[in-house]
Kinemage of the C-alpha trace (Angstrom):
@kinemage 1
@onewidth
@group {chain A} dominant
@subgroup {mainchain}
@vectorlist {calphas} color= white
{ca unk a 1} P -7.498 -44.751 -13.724
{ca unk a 2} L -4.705 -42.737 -12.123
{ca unk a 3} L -5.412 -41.365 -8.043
{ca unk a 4} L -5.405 -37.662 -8.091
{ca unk a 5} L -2.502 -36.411 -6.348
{ca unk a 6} L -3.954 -34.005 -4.130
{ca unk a 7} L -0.425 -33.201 -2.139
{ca unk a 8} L 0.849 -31.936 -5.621
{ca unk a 9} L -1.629 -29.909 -6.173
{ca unk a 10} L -1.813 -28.289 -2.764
{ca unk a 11} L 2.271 -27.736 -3.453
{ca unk a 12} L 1.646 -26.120 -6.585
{ca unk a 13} L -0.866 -23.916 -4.791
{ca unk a 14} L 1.339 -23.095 -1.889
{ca unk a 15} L 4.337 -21.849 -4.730
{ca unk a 16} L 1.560 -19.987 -6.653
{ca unk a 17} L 0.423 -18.145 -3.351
{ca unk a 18} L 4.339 -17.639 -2.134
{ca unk a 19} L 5.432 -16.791 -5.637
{ca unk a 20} L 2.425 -13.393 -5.808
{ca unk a 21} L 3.258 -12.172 -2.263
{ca unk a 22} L 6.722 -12.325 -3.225
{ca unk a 23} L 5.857 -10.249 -6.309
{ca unk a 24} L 3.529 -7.986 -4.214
{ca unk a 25} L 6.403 -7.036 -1.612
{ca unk a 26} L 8.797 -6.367 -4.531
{ca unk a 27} L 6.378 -4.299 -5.891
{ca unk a 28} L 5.287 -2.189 -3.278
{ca unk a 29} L 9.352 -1.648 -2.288
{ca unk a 30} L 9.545 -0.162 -5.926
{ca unk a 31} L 6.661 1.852 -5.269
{ca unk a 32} L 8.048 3.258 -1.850
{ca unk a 33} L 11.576 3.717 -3.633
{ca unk a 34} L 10.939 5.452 -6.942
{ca unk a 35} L 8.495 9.056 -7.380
{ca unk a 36} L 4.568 8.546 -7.493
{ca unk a 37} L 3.265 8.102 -11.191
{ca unk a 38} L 1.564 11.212 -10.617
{ca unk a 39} L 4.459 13.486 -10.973
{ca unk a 40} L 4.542 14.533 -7.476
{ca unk a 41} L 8.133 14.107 -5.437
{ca unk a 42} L 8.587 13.433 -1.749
{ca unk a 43} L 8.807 17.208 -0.940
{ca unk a 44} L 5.171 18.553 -2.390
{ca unk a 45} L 2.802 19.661 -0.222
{ca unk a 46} L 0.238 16.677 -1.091
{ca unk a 47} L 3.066 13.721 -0.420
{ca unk a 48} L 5.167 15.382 2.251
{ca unk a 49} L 3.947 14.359 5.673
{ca unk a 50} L 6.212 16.547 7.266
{ca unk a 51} L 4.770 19.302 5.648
{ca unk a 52} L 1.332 18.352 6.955
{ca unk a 53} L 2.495 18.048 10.052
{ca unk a 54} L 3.821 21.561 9.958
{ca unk a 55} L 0.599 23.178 8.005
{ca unk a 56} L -2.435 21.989 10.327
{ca unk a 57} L -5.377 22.069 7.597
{ca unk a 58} L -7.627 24.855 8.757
{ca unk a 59} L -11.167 23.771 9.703
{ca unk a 60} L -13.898 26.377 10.438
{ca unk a 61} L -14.858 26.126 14.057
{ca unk a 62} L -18.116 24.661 14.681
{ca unk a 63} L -20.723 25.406 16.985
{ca unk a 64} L -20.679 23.591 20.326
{ca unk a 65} L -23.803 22.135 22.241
{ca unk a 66} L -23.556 25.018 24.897
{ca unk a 67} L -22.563 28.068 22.982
């Protein structure tokens, strides 16, 4: 009977792991390129960060300890 080859194995699993975090990248750069799938472009209100920054989300003051 054959020796198992372990340093083929742990070869095939380094390309498997390399080959999925390739594809992950590649994936998330399409995401960051092209519009959400929710309809919503760069320059609404819920996706624009600039416009967040500009529009500080009004919160109700609350009560302190001393007054």
């Amino acid at each position: 009977m054959a020796a198992p080859n372990y340093g083929y194995e742990k070869r095939q699993k380094e390309l498997a792991k390399k080959k999925k975090k390739e594809e992950k990248l590649r994936d998330k750069a399409m995401r960051k390129l092209s519009p959400s799938a929710d309809g919503l472009a760069p320059g609404d209100p819920e996706t624009d960060v600039a416009s967040l920054e500009r529009d500080a989300p009004t919160v109700p003051d609350l009560p302190t300890k001393n007054g």
